[in-house]
C-alpha positions, 0 to 999 in steps of 0.5 A: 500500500506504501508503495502505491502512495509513493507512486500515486504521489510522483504521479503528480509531484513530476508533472508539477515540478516539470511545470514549475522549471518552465514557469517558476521564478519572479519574471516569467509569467510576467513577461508572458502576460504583458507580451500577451497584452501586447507589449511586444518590443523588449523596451516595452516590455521592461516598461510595463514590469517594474524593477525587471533588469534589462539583464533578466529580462533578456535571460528569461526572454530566451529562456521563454523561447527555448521552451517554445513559449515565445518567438523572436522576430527580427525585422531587417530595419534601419534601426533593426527592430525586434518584436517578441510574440506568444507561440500558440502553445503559450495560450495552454497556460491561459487557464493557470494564469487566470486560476493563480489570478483568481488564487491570488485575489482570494489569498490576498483577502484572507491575509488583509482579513477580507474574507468570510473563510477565516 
């Protein structure tokens, strides 16, 4: 019986941690929800994530982009341009975006004593 527990629970805890290395850290759902709302040049999109270092925000950019949750496109331009645009597999992430949303909120009413389920 222990052993299935162990294996019903690895069952879950592998996929999550998988989950979590991709979108895991301070900045990159970030950056997936303000280039899903439209910010899609790397200026911009910095302006619109305060204390976000050109540093990381580059990092995590190509981190994005290795998994296939973004596309760089460079534009042959005078000046060159860039512009950074979800993948159509970025959208998957819609639903956990808007449940950790509606998490949030609820969370945040708890701690500031909001919310009648104390």
């Amino acid at each position: 019986m222990l052993d299935k527990q162990h294996t019903d629970c690895h069952k879950v805890i592998i996929p999550v941690r998988d989950a979590l290395d991709v979108i895991s850290g301070k900045w990159k759902l970030p950056i997936i929800i303000a280039i899903g709302r439209g910010h899609k040049r790397f200026r911009d999109i910095e302006r619109s994530i305060p204390k976000i270092t050109s540093k990381v925000l580059s990092k995590e950019l190509k981190d994005l982009e290795t998994h296939k949750l973004l596309k760089r496109t460079v534009y042959d331009s005078q000046p060159v341009s860039v512009e950074y645009t979800l993948t159509p597999y970025a959208s998957t992430l819609n639903t956990v975006i808007v449940a950790l949303q509606n998490w949030g909120t609820q969370h945040r009413k708890k701690m500031l004593g909001k919310s009648s389920e104390d």
